[in-house]
C-alpha positions in Angstrom: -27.9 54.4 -125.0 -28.1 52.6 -128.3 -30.3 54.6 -130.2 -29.4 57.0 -132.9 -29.9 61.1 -132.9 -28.5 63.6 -135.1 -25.7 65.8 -133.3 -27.1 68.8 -131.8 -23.7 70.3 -133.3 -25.3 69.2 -136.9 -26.3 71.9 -139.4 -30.6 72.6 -140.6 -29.5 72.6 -144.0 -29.3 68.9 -144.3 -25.4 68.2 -143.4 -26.2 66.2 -140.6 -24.3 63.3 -139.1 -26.2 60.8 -136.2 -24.1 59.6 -133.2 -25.1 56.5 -131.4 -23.4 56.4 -128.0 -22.6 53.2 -126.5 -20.1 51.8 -123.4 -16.8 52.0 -125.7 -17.6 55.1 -127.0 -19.6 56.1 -130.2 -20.8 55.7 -133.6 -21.0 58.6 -136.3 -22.9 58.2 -139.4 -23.7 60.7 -142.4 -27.6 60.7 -142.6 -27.6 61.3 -146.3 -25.2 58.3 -146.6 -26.5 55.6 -144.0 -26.0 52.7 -145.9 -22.1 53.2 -146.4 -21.9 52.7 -142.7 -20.3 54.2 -139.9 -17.3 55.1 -138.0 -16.2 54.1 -134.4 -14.9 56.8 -131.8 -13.3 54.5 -128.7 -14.5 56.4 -125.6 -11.6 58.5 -124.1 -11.3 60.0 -128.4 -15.0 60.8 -127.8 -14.8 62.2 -124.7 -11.6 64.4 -126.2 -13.7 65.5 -129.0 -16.6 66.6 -126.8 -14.8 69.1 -124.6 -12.8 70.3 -128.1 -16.6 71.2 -129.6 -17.5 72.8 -126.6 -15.0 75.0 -126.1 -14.8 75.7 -129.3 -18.9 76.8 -129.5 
């Protein structure tokens, strides 16, 4: 999957960040703020952060 989506944890109210998922983990971006880049999440940080969200929702 390289395409970008917003994060079905993001907000309606325009606070939205976009995840691209990839083989060694992901990519976050702020939407509003594209153009400063991105950061990288290596895979197993990713996964960790996941299962946090979840059982946190």
């Amino acid at each position: 999957m390289n395409d970008w989506h917003k994060s079905s944890y993001s907000s309606t109210g325009g606070q939205c960040v976009e995840v691209r998922e990839h083989v060694a983990g992901a990519d976050v971006r702020d939407t509003q703020n594209r153009d400063l880049g991105h950061l990288t999440v290596p895979g197993t940080e990713w996964v960790a952060l996941l299962a946090r969200v979840r059982a946190e929702g």
